[in-house]
PDB file of N, CA, C and O in Angstrom:
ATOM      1  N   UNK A   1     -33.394  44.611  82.090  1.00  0.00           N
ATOM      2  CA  UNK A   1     -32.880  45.514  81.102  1.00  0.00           C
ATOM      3  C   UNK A   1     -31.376  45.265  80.977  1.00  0.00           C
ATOM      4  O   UNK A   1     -30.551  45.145  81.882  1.00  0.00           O
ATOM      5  N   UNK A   2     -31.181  45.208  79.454  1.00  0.00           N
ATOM      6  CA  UNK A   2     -29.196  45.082  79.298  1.00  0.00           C
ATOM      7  C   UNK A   2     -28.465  46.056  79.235  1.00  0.00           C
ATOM      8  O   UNK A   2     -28.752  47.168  78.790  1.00  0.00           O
ATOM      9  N   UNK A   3     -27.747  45.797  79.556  1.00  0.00           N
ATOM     10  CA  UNK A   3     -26.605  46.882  79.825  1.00  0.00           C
ATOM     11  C   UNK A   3     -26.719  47.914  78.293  1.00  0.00           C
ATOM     12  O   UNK A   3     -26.997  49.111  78.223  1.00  0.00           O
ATOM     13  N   UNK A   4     -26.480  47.204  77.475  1.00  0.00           N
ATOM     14  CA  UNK A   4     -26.312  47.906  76.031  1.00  0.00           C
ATOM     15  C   UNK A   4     -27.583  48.438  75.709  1.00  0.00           C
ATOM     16  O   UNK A   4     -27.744  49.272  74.818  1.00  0.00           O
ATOM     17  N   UNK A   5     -28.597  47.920  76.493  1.00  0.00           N
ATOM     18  CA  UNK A   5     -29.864  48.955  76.328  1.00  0.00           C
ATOM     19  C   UNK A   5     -30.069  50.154  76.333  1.00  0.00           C
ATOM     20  O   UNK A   5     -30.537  51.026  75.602  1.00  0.00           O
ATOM     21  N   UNK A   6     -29.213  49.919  78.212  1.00  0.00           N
ATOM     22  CA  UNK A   6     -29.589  51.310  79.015  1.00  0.00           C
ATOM     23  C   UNK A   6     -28.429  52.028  78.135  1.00  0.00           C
ATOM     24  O   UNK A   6     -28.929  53.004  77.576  1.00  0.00           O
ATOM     25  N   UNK A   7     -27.270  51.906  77.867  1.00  0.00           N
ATOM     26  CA  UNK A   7     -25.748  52.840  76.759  1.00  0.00           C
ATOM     27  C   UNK A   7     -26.904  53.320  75.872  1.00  0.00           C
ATOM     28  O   UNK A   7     -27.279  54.474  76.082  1.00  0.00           O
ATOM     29  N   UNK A   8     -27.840  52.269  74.437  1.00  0.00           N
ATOM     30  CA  UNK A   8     -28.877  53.231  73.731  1.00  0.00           C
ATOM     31  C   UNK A   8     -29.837  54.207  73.869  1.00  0.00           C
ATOM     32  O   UNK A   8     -30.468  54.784  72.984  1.00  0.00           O
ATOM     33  N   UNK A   9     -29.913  54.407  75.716  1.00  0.00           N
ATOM     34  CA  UNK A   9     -30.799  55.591  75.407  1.00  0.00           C
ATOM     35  C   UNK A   9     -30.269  56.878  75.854  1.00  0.00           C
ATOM     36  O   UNK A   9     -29.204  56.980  76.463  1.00  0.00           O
ATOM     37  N   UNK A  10     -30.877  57.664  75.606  1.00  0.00           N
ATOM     38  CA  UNK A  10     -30.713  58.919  75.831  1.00  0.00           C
ATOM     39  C   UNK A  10     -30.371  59.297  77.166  1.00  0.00           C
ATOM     40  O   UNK A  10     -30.267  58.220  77.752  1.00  0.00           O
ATOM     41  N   UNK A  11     -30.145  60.190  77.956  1.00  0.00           N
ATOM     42  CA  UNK A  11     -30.175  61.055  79.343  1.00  0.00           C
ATOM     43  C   UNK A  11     -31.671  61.464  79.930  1.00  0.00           C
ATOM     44  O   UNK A  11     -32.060  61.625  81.087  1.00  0.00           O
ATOM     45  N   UNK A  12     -32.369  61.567  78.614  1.00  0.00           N
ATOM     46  CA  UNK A  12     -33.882  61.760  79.294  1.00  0.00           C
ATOM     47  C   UNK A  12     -34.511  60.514  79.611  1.00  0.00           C
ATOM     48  O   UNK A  12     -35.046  60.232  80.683  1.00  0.00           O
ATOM     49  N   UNK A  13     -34.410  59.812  78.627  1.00  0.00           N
ATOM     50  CA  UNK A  13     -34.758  58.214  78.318  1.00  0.00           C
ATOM     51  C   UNK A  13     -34.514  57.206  79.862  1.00  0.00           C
ATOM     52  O   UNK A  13     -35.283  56.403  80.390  1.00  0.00           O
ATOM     53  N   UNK A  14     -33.202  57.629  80.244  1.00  0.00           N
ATOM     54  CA  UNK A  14     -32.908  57.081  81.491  1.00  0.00           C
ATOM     55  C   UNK A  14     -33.704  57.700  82.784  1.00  0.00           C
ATOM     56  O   UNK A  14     -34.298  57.104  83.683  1.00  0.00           O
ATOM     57  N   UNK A  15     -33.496  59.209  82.549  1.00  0.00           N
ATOM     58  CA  UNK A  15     -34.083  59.342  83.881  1.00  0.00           C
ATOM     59  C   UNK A  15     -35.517  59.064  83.928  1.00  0.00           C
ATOM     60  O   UNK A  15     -35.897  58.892  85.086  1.00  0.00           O
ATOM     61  N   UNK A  16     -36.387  58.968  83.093  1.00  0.00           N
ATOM     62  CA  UNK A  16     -37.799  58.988  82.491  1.00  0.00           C
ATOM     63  C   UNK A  16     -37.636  57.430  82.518  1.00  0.00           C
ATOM     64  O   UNK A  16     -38.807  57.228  82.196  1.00  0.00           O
ATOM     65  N   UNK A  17     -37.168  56.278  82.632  1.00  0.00           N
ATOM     66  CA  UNK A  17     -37.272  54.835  83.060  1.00  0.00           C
ATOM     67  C   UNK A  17     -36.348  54.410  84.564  1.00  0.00           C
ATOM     68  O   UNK A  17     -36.598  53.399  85.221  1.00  0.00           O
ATOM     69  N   UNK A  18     -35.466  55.223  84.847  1.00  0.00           N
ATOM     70  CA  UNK A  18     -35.359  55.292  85.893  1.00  0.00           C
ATOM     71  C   UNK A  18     -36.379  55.967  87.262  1.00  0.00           C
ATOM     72  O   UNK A  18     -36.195  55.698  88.449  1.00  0.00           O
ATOM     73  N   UNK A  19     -37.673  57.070  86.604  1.00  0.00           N
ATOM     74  CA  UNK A  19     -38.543  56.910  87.897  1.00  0.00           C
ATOM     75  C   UNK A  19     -39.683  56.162  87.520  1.00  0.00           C
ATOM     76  O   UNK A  19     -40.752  56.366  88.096  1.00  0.00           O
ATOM     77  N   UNK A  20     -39.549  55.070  86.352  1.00  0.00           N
ATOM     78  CA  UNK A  20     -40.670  54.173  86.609  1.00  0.00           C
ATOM     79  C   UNK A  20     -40.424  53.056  87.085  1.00  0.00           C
ATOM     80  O   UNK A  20     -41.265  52.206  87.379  1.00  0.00           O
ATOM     81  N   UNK A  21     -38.781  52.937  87.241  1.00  0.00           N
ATOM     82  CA  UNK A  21     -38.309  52.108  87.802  1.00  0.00           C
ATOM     83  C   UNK A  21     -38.821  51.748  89.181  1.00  0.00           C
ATOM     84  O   UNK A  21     -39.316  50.729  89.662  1.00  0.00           O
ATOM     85  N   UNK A  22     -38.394  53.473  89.844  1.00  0.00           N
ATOM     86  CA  UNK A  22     -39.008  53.639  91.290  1.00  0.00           C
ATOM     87  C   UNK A  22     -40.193  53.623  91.456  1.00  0.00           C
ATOM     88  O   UNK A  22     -40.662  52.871  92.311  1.00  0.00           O
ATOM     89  N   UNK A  23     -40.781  54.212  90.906  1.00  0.00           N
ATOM     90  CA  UNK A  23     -42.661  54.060  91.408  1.00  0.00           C
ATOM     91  C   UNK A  23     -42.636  52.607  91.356  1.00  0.00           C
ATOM     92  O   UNK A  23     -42.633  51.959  92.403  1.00  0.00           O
ATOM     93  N   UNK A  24     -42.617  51.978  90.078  1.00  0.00           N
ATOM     94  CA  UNK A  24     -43.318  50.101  90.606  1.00  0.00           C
ATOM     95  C   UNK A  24     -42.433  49.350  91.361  1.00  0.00           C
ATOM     96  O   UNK A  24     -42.637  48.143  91.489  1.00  0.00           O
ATOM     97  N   UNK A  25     -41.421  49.920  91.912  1.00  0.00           N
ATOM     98  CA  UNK A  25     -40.430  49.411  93.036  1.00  0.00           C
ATOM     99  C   UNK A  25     -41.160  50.122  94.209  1.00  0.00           C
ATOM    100  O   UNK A  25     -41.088  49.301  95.124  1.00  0.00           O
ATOM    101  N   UNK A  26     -41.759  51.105  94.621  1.00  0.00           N
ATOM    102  CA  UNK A  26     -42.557  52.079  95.414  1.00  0.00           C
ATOM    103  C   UNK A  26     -44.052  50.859  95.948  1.00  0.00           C
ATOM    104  O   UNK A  26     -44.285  50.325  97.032  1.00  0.00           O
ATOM    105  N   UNK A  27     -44.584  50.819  94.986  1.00  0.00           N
ATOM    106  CA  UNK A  27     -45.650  50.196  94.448  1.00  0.00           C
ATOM    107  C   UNK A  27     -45.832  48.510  95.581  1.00  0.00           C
ATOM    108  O   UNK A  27     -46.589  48.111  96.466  1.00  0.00           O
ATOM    109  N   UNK A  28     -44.455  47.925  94.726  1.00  0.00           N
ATOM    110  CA  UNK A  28     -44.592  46.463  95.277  1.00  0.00           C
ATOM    111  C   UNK A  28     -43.982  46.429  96.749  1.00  0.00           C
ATOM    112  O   UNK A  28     -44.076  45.482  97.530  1.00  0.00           O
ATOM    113  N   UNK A  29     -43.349  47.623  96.975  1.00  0.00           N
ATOM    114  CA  UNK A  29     -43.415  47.602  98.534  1.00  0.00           C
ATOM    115  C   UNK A  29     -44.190  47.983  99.408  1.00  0.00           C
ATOM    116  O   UNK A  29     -44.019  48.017 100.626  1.00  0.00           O
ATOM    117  N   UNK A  30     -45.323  48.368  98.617  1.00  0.00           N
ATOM    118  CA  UNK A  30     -46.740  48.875  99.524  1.00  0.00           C
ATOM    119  C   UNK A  30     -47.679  47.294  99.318  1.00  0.00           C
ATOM    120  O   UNK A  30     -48.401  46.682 100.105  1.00  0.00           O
ATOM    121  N   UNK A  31     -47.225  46.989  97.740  1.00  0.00           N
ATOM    122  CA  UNK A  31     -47.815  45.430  98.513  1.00  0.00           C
ATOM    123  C   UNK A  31     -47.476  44.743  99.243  1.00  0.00           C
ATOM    124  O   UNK A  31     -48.418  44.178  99.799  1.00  0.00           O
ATOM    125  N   UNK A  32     -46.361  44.399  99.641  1.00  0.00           N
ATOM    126  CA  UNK A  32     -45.483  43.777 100.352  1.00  0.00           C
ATOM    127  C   UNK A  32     -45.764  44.087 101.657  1.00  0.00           C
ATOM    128  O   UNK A  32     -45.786  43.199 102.509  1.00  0.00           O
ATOM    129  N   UNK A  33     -45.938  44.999 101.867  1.00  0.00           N
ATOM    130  CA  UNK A  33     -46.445  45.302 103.832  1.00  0.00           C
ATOM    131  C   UNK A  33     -47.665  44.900 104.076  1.00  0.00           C
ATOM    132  O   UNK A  33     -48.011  44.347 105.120  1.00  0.00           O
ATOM    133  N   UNK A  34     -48.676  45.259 102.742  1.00  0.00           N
ATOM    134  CA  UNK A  34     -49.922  44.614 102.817  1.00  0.00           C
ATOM    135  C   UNK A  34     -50.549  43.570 103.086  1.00  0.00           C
ATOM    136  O   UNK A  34     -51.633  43.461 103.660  1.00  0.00           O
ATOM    137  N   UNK A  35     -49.638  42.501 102.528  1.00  0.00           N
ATOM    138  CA  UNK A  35     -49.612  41.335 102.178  1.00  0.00           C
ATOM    139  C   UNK A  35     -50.143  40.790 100.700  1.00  0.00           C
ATOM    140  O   UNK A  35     -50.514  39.621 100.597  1.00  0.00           O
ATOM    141  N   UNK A  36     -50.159  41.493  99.810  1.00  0.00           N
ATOM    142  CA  UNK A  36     -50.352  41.136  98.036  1.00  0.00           C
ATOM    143  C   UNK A  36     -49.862  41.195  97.200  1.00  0.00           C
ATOM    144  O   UNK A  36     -50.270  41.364  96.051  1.00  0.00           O
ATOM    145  N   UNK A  37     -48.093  40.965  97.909  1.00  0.00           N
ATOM    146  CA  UNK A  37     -47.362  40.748  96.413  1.00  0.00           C
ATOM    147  C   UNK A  37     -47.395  39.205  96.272  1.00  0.00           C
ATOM    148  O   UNK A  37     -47.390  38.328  97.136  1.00  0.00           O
ATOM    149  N   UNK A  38     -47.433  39.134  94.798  1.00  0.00           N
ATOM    150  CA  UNK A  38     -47.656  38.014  93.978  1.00  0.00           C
ATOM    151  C   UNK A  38     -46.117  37.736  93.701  1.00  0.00           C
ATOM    152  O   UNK A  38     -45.457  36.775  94.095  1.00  0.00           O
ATOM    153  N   UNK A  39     -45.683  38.873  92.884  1.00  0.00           N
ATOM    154  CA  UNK A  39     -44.687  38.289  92.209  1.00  0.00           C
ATOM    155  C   UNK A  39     -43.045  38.606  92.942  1.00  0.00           C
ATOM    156  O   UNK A  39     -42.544  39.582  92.384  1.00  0.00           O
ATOM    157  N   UNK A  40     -42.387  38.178  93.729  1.00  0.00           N
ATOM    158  CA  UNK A  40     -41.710  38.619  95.037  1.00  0.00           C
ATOM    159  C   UNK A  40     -40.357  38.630  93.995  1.00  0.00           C
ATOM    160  O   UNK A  40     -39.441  39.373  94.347  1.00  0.00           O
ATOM    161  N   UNK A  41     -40.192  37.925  92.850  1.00  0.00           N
ATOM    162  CA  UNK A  41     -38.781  38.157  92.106  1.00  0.00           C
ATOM    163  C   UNK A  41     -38.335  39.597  91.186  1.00  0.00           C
ATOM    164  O   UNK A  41     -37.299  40.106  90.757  1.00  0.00           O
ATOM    165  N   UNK A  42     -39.981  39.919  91.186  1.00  0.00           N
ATOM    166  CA  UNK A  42     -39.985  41.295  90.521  1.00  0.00           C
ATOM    167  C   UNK A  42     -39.145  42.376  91.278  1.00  0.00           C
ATOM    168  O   UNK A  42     -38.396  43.191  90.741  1.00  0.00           O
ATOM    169  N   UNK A  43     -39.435  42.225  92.830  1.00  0.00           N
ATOM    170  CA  UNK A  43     -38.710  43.015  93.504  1.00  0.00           C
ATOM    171  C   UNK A  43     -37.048  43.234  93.525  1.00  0.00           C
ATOM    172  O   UNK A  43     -36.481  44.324  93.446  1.00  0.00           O
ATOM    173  N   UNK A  44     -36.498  42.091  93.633  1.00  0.00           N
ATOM    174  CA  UNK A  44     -35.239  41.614  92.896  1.00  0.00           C
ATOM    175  C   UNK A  44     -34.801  42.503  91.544  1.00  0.00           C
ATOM    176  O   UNK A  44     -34.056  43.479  91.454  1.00  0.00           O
ATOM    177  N   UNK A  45     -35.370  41.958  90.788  1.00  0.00           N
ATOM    178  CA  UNK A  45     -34.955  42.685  89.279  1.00  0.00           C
ATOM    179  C   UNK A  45     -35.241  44.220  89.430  1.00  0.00           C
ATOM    180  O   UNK A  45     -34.533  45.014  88.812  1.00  0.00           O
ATOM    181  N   UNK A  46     -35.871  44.491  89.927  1.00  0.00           N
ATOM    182  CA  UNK A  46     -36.551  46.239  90.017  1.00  0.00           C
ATOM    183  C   UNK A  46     -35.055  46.996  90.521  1.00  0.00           C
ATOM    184  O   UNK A  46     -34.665  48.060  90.040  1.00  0.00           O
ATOM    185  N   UNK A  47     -34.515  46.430  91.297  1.00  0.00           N
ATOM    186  CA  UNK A  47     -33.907  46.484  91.936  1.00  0.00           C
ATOM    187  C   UNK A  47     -31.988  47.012  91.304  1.00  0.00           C
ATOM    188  O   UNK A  47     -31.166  47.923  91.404  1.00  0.00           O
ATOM    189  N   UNK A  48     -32.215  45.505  90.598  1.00  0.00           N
ATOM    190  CA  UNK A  48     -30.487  45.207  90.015  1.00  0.00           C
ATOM    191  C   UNK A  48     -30.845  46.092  88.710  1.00  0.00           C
ATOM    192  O   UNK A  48     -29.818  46.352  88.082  1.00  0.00           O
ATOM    193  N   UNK A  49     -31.990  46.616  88.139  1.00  0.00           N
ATOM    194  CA  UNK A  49     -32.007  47.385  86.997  1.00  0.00           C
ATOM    195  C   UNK A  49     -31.661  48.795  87.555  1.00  0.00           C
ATOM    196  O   UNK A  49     -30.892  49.530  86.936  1.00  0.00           O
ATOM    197  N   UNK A  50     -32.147  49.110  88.551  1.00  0.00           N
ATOM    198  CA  UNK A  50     -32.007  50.930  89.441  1.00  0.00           C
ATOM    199  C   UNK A  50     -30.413  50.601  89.336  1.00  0.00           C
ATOM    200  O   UNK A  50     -29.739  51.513  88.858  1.00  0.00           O
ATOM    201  N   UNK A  51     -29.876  49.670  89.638  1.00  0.00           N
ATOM    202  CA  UNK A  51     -28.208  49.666  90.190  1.00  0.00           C
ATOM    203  C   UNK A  51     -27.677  49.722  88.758  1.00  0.00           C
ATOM    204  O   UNK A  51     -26.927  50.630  88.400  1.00  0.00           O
ATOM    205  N   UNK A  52     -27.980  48.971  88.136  1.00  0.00           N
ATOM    206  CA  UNK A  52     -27.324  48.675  86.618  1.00  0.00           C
ATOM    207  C   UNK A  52     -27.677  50.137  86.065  1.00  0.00           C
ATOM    208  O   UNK A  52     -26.682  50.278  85.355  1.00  0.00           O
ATOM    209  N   UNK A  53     -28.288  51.133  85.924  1.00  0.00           N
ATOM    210  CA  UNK A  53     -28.821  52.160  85.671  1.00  0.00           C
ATOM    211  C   UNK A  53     -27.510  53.007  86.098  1.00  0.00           C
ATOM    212  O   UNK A  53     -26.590  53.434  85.401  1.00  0.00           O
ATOM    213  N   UNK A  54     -27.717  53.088  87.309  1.00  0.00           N
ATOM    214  CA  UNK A  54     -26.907  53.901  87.709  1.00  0.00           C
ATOM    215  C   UNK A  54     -25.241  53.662  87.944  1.00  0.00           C
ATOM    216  O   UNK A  54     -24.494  54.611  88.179  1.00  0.00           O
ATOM    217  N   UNK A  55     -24.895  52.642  87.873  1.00  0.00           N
ATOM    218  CA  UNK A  55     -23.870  52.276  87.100  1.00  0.00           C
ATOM    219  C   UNK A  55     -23.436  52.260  86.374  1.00  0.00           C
ATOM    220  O   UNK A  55     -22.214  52.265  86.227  1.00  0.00           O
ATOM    221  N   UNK A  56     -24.509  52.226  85.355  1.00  0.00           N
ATOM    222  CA  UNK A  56     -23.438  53.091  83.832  1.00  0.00           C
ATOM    223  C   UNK A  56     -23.854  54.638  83.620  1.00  0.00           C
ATOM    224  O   UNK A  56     -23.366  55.396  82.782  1.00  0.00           O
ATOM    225  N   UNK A  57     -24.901  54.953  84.599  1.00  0.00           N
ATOM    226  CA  UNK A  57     -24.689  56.679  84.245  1.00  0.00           C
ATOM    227  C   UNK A  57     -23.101  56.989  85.037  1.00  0.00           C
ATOM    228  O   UNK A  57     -22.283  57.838  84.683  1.00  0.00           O
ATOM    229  N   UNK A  58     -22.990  56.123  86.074  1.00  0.00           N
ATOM    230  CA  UNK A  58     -21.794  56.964  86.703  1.00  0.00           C
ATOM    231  C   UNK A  58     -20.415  56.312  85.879  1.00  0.00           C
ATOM    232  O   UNK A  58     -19.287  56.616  86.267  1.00  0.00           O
ATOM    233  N   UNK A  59     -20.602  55.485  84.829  1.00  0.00           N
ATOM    234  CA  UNK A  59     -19.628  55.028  83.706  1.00  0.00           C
ATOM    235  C   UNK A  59     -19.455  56.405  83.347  1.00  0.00           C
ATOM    236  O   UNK A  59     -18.681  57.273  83.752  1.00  0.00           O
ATOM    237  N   UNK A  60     -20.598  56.388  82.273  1.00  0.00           N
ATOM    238  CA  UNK A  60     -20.090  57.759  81.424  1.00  0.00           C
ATOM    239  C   UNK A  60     -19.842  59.114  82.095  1.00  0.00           C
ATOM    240  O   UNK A  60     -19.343  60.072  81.504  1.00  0.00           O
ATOM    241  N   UNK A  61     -20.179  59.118  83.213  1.00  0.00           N
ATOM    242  CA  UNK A  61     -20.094  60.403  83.920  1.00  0.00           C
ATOM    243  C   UNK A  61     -18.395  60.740  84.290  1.00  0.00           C
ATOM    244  O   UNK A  61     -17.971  61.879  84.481  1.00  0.00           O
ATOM    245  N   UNK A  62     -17.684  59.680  84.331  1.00  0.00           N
ATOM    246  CA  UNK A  62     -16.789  59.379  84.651  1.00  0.00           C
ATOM    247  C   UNK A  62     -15.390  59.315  83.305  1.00  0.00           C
ATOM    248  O   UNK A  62     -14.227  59.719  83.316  1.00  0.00           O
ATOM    249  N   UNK A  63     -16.282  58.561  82.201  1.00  0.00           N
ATOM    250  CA  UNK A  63     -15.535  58.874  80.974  1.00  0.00           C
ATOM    251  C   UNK A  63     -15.701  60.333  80.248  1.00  0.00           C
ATOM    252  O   UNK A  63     -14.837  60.662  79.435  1.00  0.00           O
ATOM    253  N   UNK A  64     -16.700  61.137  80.501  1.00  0.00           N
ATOM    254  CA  UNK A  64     -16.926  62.608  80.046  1.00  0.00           C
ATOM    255  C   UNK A  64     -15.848  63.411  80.720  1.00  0.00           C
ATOM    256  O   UNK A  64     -15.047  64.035  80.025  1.00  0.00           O
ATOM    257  N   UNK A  65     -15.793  63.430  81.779  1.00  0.00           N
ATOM    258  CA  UNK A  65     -14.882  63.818  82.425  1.00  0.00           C
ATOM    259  C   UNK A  65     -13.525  63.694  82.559  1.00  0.00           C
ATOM    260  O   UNK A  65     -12.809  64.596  82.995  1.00  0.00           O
ATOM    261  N   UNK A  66     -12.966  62.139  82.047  1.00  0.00           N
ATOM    262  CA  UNK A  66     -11.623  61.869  81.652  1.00  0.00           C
ATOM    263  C   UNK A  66     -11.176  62.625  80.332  1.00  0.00           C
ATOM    264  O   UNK A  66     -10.147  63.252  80.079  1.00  0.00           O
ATOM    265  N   UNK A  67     -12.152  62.384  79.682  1.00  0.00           N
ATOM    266  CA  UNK A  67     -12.204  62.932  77.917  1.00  0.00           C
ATOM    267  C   UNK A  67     -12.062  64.488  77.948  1.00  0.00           C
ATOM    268  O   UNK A  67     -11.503  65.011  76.984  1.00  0.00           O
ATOM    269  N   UNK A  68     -12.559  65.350  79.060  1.00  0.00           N
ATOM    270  CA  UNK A  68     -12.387  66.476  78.923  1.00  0.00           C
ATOM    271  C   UNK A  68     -11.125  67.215  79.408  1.00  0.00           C
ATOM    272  O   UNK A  68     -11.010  68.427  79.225  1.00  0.00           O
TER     273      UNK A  68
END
């Protein structure tokens, strides 16, 4: 996900793809102990998208607050 994605959506939008973020990040670490993850780069990206997420919520959280 791009940066200018996550800026187009909403506050609900984020948190509402931010916990599907977590569940199939949840998910491939229950395969992973199992032994049936397939796709091991997914884990990676699952990953730098939760951070990138929350990196620009704490952008604007940060410019709302200057602005006020």
């Amino acid at each position: 996900m791009k940066p200018a994605e996550i800026r187009a959506l909403t506050p609900e939008q984020i948190e509402e793809r931010l916990q599907e973020l977590h569940a199939e990040w949840r998910d491939l670490r229950f395969q992973e102990a199992v032994g049936q993850l397939t796709a091991t780069s997914r884990t990676r990206q699952i990953r730098k998208d939760i951070a990138r997420i929350h990196t620009i919520v704490g952008e604007t959280e940060r410019a709302q607050a200057t602005a006020n």
